[in-house]
VOGU-3710 file (C-alpha; in Angstrom, 3 decimals, decimal comma):
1> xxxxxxxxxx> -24,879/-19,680/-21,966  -23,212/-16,478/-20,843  -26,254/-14,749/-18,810  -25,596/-14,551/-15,700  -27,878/-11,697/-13,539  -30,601/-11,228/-11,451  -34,483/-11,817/-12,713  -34,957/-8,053/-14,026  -38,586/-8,743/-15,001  -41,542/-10,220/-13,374
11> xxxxxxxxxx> -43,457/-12,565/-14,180  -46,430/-10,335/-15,884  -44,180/-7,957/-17,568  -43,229/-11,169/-19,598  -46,800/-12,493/-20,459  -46,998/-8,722/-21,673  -44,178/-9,672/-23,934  -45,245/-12,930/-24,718  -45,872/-12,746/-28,229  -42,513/-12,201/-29,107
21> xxxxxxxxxx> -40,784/-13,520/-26,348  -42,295/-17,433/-26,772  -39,773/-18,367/-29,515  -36,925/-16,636/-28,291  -37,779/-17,799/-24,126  -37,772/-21,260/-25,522  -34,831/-21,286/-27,491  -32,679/-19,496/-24,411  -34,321/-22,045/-21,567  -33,056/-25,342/-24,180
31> xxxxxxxxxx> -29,673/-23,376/-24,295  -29,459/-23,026/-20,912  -30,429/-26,723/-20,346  -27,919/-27,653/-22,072  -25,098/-25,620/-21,481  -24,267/-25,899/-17,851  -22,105/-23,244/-15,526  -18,378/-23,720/-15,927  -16,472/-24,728/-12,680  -12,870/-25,544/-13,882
41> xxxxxxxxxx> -9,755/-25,859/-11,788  -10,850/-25,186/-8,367  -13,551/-22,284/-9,452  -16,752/-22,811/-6,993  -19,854/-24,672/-8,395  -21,991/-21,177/-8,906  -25,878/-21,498/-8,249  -27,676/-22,289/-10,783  -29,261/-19,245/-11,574  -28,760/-18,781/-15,686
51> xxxxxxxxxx> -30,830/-22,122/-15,887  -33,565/-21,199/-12,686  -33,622/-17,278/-14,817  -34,283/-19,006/-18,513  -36,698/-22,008/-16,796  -38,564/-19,364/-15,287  -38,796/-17,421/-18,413  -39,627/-19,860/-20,571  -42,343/-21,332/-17,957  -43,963/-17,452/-18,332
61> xxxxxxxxxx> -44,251/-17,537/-21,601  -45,377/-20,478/-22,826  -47,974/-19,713/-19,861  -48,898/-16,333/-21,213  -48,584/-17,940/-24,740  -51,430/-20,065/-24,009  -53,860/-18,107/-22,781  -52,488/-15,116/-25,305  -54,615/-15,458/-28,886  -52,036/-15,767/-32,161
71> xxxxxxxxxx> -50,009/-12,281/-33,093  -50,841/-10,798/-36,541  -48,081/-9,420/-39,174  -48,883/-6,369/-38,158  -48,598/-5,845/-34,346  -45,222/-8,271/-34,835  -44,479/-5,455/-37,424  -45,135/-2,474/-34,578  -43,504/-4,620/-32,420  -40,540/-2,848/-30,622
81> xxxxxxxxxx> -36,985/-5,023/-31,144  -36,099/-7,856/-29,049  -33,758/-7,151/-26,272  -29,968/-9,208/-26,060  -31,027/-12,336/-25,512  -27,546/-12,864/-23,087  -28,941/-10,251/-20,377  -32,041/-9,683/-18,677  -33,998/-6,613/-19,543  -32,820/-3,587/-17,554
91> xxxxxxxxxx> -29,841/-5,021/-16,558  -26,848/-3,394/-17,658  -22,804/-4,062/-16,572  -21,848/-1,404/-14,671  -19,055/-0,362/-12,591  -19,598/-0,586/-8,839  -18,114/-0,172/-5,326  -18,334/-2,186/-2,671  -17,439/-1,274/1,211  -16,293/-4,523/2,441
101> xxxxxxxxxx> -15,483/-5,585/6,069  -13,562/-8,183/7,458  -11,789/-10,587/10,175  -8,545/-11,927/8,630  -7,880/-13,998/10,788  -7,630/-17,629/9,028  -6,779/-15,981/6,137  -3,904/-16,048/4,100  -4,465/-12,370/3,325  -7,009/-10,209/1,121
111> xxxxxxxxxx> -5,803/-10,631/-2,472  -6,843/-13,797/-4,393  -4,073/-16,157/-4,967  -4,979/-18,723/-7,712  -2,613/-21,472/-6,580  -4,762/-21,272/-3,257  -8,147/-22,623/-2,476  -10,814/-20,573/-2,974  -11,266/-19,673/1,064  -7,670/-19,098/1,683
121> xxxxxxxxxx> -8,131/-15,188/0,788  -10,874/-13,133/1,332  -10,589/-11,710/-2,133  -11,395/-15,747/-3,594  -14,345/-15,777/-1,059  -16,043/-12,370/-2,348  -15,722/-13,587/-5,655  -17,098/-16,615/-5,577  -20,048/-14,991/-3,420  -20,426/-12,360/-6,107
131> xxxxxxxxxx> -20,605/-15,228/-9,237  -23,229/-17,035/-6,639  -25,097/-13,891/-6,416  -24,991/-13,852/-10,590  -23,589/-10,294/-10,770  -20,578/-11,409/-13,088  -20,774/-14,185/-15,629  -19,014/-17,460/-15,307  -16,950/-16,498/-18,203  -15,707/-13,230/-16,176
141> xxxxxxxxxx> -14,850/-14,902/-13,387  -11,173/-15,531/-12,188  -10,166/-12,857/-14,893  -9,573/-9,604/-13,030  -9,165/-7,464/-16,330  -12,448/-8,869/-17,475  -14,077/-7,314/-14,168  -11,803/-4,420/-13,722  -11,158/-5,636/-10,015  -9,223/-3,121/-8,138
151> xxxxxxxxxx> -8,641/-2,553/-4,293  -7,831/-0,125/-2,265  -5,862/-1,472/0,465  -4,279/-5,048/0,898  -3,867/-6,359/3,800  -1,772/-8,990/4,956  -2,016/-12,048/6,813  -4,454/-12,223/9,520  -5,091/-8,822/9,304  -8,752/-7,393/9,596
161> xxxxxxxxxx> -9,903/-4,156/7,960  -13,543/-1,868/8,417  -13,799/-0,268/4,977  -11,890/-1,850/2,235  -13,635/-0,683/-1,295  -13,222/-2,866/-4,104  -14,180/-1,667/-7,478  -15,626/-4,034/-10,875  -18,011/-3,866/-13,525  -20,950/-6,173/-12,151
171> xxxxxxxxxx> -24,362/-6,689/-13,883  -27,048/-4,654/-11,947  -30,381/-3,333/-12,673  -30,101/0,762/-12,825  -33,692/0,878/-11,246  -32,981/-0,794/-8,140  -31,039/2,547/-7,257  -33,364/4,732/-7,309  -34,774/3,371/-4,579  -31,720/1,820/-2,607
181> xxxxxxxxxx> -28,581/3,910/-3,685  -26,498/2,521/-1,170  -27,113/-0,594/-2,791  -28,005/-2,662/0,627  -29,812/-5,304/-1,064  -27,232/-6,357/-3,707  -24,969/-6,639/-0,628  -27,753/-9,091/1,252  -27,671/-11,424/-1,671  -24,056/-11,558/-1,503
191> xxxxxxxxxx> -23,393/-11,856/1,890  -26,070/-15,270/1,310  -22,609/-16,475/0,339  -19,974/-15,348/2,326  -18,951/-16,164/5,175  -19,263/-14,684/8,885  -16,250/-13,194/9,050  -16,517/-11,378/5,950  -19,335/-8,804/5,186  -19,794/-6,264/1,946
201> xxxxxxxxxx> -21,468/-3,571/3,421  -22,706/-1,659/0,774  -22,563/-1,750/-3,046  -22,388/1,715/-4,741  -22,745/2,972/-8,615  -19,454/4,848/-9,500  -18,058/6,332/-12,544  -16,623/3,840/-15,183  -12,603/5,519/-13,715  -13,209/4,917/-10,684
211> xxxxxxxxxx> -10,644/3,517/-9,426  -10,218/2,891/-5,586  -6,039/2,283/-5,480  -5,646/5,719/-7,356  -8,269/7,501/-5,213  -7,890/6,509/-1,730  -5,440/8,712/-0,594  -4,465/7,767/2,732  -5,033/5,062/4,619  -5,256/5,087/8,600
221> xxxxxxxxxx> -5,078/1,486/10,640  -4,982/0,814/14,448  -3,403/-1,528/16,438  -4,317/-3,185/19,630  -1,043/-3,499/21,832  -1,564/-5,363/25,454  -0,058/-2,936/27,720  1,642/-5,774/29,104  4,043/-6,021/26,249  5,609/-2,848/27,349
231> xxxxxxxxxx> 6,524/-4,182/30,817  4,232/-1,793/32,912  4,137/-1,705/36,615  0,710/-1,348/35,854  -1,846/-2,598/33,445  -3,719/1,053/33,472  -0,452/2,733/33,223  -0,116/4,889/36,727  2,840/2,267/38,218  6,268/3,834/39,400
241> xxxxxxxxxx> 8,372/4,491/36,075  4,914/3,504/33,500  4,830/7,270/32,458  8,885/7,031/31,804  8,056/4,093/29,684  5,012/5,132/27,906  6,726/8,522/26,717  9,868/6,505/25,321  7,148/4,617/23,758  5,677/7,481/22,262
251> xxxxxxxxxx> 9,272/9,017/21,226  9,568/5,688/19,159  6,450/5,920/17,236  7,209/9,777/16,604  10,427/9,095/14,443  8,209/7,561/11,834  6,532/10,193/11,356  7,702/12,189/8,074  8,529/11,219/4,598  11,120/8,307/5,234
261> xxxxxxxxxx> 13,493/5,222/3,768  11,219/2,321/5,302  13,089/-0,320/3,361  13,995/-2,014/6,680  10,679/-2,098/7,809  9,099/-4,017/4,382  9,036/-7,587/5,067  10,902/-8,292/1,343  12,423/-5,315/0,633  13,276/-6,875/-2,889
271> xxxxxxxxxx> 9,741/-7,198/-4,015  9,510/-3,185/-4,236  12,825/-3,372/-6,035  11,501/-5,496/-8,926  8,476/-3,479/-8,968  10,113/-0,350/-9,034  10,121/1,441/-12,530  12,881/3,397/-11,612  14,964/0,616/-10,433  16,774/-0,769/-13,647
281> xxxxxxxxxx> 18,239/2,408/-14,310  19,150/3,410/-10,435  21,321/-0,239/-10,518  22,616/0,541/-13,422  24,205/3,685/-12,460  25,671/2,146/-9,287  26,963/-0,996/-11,022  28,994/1,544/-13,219  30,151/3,563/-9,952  30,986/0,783/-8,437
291> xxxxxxxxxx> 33,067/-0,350/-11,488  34,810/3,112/-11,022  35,911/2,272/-7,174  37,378/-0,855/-8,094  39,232/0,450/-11,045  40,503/3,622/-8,942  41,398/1,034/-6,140  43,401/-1,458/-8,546  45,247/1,817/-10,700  46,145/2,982/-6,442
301> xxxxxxxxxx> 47,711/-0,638/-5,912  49,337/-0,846/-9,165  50,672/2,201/-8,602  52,685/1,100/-5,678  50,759/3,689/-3,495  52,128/6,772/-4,580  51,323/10,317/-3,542  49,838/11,098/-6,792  48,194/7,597/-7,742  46,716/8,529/-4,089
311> xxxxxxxxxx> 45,707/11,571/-4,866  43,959/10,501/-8,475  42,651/7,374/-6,747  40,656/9,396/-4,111  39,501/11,972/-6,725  38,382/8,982/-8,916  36,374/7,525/-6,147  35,167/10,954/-5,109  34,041/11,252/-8,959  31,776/7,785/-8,355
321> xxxxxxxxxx> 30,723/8,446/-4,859  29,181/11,851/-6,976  27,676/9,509/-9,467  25,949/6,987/-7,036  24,541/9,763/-4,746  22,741/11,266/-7,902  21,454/7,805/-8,898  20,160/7,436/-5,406  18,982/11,165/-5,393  17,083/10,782/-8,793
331> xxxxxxxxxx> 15,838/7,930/-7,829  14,238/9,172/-4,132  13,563/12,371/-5,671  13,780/16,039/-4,299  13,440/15,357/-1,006  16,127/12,251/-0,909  18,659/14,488/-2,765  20,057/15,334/0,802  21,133/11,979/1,409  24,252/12,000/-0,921
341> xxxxxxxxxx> 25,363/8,559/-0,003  22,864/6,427/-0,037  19,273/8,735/0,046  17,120/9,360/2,787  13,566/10,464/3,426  12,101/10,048/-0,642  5,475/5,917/-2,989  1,397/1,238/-3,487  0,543/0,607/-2,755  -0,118/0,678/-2,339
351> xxxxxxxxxx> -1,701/0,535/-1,338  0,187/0,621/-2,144  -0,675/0,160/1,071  0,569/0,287/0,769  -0,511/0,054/-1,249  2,572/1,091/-2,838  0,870/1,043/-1,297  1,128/-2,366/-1,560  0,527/-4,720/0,726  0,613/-8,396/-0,731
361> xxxxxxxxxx> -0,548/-11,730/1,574  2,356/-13,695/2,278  3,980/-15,856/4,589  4,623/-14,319/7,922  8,764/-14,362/9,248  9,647/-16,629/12,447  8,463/-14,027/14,864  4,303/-14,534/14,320  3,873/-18,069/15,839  5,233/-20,304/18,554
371> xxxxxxxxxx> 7,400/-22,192/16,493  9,909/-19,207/16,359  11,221/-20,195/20,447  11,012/-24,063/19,923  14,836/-23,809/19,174  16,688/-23,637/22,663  13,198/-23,728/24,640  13,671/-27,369/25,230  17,197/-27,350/26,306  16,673/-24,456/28,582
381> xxxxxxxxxx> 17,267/-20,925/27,998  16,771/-19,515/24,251  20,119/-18,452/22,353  19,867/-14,678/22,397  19,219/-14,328/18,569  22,563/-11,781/17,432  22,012/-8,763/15,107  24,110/-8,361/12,252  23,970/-4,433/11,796  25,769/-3,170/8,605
391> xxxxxxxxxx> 26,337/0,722/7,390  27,177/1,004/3,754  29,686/3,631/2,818  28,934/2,664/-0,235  25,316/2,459/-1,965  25,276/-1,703/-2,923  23,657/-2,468/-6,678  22,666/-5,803/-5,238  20,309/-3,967/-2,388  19,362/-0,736/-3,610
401> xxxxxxxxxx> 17,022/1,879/-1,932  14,296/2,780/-4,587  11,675/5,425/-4,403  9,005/2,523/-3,179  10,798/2,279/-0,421  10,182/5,436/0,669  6,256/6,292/2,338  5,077/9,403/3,719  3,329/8,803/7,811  1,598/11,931/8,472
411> xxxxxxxxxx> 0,780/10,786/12,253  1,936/7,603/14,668  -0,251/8,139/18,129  -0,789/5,865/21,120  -3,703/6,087/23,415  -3,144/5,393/27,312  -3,571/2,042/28,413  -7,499/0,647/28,841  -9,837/-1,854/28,607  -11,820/-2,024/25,123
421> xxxxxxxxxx> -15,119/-3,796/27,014  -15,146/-3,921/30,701  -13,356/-6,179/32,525  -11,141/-7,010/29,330  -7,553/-6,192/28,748  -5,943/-3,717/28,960  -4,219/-2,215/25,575  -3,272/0,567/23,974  -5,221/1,787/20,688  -2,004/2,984/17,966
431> xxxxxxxxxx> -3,130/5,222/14,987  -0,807/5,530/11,878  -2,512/7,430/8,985  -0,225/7,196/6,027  -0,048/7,750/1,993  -0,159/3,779/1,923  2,350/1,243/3,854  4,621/-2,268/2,620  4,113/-5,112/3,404  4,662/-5,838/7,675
441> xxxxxxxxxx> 5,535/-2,481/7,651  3,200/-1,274/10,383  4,054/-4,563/12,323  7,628/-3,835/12,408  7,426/-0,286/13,143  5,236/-1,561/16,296  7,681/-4,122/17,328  10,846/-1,919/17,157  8,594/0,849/19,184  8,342/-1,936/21,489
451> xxxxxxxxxx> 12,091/-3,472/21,314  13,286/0,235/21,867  10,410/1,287/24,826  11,615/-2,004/26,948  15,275/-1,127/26,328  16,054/-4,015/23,921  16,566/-2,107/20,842  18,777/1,731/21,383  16,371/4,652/20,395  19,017/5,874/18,318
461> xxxxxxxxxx> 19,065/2,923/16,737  15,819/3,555/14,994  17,333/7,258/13,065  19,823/4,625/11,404  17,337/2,304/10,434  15,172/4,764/8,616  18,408/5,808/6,244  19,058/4,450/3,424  22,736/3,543/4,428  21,571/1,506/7,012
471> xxxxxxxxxx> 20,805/-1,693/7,644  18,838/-2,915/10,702  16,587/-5,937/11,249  13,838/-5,391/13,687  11,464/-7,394/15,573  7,669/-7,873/14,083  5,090/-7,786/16,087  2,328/-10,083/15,735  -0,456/-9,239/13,452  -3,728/-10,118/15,650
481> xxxxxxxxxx> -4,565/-6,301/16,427  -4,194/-4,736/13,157  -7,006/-3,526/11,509  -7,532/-1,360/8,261  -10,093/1,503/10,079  -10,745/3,985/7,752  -9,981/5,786/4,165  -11,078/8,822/2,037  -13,974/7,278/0,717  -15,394/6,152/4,346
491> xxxxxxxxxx> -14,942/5,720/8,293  -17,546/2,870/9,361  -18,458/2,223/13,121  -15,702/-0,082/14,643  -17,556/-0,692/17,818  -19,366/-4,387/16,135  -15,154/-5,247/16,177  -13,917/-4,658/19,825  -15,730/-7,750/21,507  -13,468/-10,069/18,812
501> xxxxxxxxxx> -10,404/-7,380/19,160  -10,419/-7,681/22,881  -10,476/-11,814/22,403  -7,519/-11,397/20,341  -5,585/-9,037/22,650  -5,289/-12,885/24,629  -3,528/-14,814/22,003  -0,995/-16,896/22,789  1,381/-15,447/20,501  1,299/-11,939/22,722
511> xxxxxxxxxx> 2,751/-14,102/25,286  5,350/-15,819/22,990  6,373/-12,991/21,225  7,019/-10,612/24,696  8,618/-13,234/26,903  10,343/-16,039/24,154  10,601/-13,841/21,216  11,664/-10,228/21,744  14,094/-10,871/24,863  16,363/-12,743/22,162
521> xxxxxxxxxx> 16,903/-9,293/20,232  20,439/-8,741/20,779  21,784/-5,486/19,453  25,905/-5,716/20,496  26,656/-2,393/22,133  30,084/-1,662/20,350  28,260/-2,695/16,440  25,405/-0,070/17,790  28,035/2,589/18,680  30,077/2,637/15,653
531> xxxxxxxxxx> 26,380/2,097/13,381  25,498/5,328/15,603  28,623/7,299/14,647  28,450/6,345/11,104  24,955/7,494/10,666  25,750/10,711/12,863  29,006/11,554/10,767  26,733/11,218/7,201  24,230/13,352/8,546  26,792/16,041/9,089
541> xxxxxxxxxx> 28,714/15,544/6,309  24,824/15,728/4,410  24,118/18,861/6,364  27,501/20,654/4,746  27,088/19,806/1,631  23,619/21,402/1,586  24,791/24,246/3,265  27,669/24,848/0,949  25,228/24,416/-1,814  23,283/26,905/-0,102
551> xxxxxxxxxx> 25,719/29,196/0,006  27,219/28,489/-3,461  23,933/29,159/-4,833  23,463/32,870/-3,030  27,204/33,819/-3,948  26,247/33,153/-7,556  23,150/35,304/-7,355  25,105/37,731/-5,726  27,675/37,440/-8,308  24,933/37,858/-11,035
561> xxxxxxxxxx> 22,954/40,543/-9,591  26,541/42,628/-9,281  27,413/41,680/-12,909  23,900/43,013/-13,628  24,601/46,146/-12,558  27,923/46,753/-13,114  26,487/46,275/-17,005  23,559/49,027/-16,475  26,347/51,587/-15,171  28,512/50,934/-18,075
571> xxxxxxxxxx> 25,699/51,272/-20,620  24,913/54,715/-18,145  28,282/56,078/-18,623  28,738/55,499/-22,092  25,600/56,846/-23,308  26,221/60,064/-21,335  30,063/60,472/-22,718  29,771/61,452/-26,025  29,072/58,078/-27,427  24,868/59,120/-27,708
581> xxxxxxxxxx> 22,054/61,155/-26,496  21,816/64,666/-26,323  24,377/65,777/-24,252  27,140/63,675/-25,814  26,378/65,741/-28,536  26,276/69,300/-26,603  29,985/68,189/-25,076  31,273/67,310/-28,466  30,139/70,787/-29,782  31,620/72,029/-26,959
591> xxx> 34,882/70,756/-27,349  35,430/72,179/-30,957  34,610/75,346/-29,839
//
């Protein structure tokens, strides 16, 4: 039995029907008897609401049936045809959006994940409520193509968000919109089924495109920072030296904004390379100039180190240093070409989040819970944890920078320190509005703003970082705070969150992270110094070459433009010496005379 809805007709509309409707009611009420909802695997036991429709039905009927007197030929003749017997009348698949809130925490993260149970997402919950509610078909469900299930945000674990839309095809009934457009009663009957922490908020008819990933454009979250994780004299911020630390802060949080290489900032940078269309070719192309280095290298060696093996060695390896910065360049696109070496500043997800922007649930690194300081904690003070910071002269085929690593922040603010109810903690409210963000992304921008505010991590640090070149691991904050607060299609009131928000803000893993976790960040001074110089050298060297390129470019318009005329003057002073035109003719009549 695939009918799955909501009862589109009353009771008296079918004894209106009844005449036709007593053979077919019966046949679909037996069918529906007898062909229970599927629940394979670990799919939720749906209500039983094809058999409660078709018992209902059928109950009508045979009601109106007998008090109805027998049909003639000819009024079964005038008759108007039976609807599909595998949907209510008026009800009709359409595509939808719904404007879901949520609290992630004890979740694994928003998108389903079938080798989970069913509440380990907040994706398997909603879908579960929505085959409970009968708006898809126990056939449909679990099969995202079937549905046309699209997001426009993910969010990872224990994150919470205000206004995620999720688009499918649902069965609804087209008149219920008329009079509720916003479609608050379809979202009562599926928040029967859902729990607390997760609300849909509104279910809206779209167009059958619609299609929130593609649409959303950007994507703005906040995060809830105790102030006391910045080591303030003060909780409200006015101490001696707070304002000296707050602006540092601030000067952290600035340097993402921009168009930048956040591949150390994505919590498995590989992921975006396998995703990356553009990423078999782009390893390709540095495989091959890498095969060029080593060949130029072993012809310099076998050479015996001559001046002219030397000399062709470095111009060989000049010749694939050329070949991997256009790889890189192409790959980034126009606004990477700059970084010749390597790329910098070139999207899900994501989405997405992204998004690109792509954010994907996974499992959290050693910095999010308490187990992260259990090494050392018991024998007394924690082993500072050493970073290995690497700059690559070379782009590396086996950890590429692709175009999905790059993402686009248009704005990175922090509030002053406050209270969100009274008498709560104090915190500071961040605001990053961005094209879409990775995976941790946000986290670890926070906890290297945080690393490099308390003097842990060097602010120059964080320039090198966000080149391709470089290679820096930074500390992740935990993920409590975050929220998902607003997108192109809607801003919704956060005020219903800040009670919960503010009961986070006391987490034991605030505590963990600032005083067991982020102390053990150890940057060595002379590794920082010569990553420093490196980046500072390539950013010069960058700057020449697109100055000479500049320059190139005007001397060969220059060149042109001369060429250009120095062609008209020609043409000028041969057509007025005797080779056309009328004087050339006057002169040469001239002359024989």
């Amino acid at each position: 039995m695939k009918r799955v809805g909501l009862i589109a007709s009353s009771c008296s509309l079918l004894q209106q029907r009844a005449r036709l409707a007593v053979p077919r009611a019966a046949a679909a009420a037996g069918r529906a008897a007898a062909a229970p909802l599927p629940s394979p695997g670990n799919r939720p036991a749906p209500a039983p609401h094809c058999t409660r429709m078709a018992s209902t039905a059928a109950a009508a009927a045979a009601a109106a049936a007998s008090e109805a007197p027998a049909a003639d030929d000819t009024a079964a003749a005038a008759a108007p045809p039976p609807h599909n017997p595998k949907r209510p009348p008026g009800v009709h698949k359409r595509t939808v959006a719904l404007h879901v809130a949520y609290v992630g925490t004890g979740f694994s993260g928003l998108q389903v994940a079938r080798d989970l149970p069913i509440d380990a997402t907040i994706e398997g919950v909603l879908e579960a409520a929505i085959l409970k509610a009968g708006l898809i078909t126990p056939e449909n469900y679990g099969n995202p193509r079937k549905t046309k299930w699209a997001r426009s945000s993910r969010t990872d674990k224990g994150v919470h968000s205000l206004c995620t839309v999720i688009s499918l095809r649902v069965l609804v009934e087209d008149a219920r919109f008329e009079s509720d457009p916003e479609g608050v009663a379809y979202a009562r009957e599926i928040n029967a089924h859902l729990p607390q922490s997760v609300r849909v908020l509104a279910l809206q008819r779209t167009t059958k495109k619609f299609n929130p990933r593609r649409f959303c454009v950007t994507r703005t979250y906040e995060f809830y920072l105790p102030a006391s994780l910045l080591g303030l004299a003060s909780p409200d911020g006015a101490g001696a030296g707070d304002a000296e630390r707050l602006a540092a802060f601030r000067a952290a949080l600035s340097q993402y904004v921009g168009y930048r290489a956040f591949h150390n900032f994505a919590g498995q940078r590989s992921q975006y390379v396998k995703g990356d269309k553009g990423a078999p070719a782009l390893i390709a192309r540095l495989q091959a100039a890498a095969r060029e280095r080593e060949a130029a290298a072993a012809a310099a060696a076998a050479a015996g180190g001559g001046e002219g093996a030397g000399e062709e060695a470095a111009a060989a390896e000049a010749a694939a240093e050329a070949a991997a910065a256009a790889a890189e360049a192409a790959a980034s696109g126009d606004e990477a070409a700059a970084a010749a070496s390597g790329g910098e500043d070139a999207d899900d997800a994501a989405g997405s989040d992204g998004d690109a922007g792509a954010d994907v649930a996974g499992a959290d690194a050693s910095a999010d819970g308490a187990d992260a300081s259990a090494d050392g904690a018991a024998g007394g003070a924690a082993q500072p944890w050493l970073q290995v910071l690497r700059w690559l002269e070379h782009p590396d085929p086996n950890d590429p920078v692709v175009s999905s690593h790059y993402r686009r922040v248009a704005e990175f603010t922090a509030d002053d320190p406050a209270p969100l109810v009274p008498g709560g903690v104090h915190c500071l409210r961040l605001c990053v509005t961005g094209d879409s963000f990775m995976l941790n992304q946000i986290r670890n921008m926070v906890g290297a703003a945080v690393a490099a505010a308390r003097g842990i991590l060097p602010p120059e640090l964080l320039a090198v970082a966000l080149s391709a070149p470089g290679r820096v691991t930074v500390p992740r904050a935990p993920p409590h705070t975050l929220l998902l607060s607003s997108n192109e299609f809607s801003p919704f009131a956060r005020w219903v969150f800040d009670a919960a928000i503010n009961s986070l803000l006391e987490h034991p893993d605030w505590a963990n992270w600032g005083d067991a976790i982020l102390p053990r960040y150890h940057y060595p001074r002379d590794d920082v110094a010569r990553l420093v110089a490196s980046h500072a050298a390539w950013r010069e060297e960058v700057a020449a070459r697109k100055k000479a390129a500049a320059e190139a470019a005007a001397a060969a318009e220059a060149a042109a433009a001369a060429a250009a005329a120095a062609e008209a003057a020609a043409g000028a002073a041969a057509s007025g010496d005797g080779g056309g035109g009328l004087w050339g003719r006057v002169r040469q009549l001239l002359r024989l005379q």
